[in-house]
N, C-alpha and C positions, 0 to 999 in steps of 0.2 A: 538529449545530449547531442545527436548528429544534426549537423546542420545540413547536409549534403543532398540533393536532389540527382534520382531521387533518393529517399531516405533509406538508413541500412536498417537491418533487423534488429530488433530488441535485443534488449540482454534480455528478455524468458522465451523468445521463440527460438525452432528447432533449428534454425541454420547461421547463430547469432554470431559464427565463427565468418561469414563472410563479411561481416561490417570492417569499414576499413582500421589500418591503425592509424594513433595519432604521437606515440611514441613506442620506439621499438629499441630494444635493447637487446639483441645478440648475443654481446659477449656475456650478458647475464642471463641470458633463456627467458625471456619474455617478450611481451609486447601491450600495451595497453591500446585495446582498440575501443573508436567513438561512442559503439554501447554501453561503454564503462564495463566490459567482462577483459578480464587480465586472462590473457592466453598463456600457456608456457609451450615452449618448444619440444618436449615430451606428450603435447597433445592436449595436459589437464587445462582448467580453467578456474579461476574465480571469480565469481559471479557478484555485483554489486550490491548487491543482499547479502553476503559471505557466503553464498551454497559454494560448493568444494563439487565442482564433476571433476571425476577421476580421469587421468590418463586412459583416450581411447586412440587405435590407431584404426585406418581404414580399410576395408574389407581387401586382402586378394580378389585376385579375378576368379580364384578358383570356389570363393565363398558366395560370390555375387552370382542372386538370380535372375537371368530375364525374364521379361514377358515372354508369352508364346503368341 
């Protein structure tokens, strides 16, 4: 589905949220981006196969671990 070089992530791989959008809708809480995965602005996602990933949000700094 993306045409864009270079190309964005799938919709099954793990970072499929930075593919770009290609219609964004705001005032309704979405966006459809070029992977064909429908984002909502609560974080969930559906996915072009109908998987349903749940609302997740992203780590604190306080939860996040470095390397040493």
């Amino acid at each position: 589905m993306c045409q864009h070089q270079p190309a964005c992530p799938t919709a099954d791989s793990a970072d499929r949220e930075a593919a770009r959008p290609v219609v964004h809708h705001p005032e309704q809480g979405w966006s459809l981006l070029c992977n064909g995965v429908l984002l909502f602005e609560d974080t969930g996602e559906l996915l072009p196969d109908g998987q349903i990933i749940a609302p997740h949000r992203p780590l604190t700094t306080a939860q996040v671990m470095t390397a040493a």
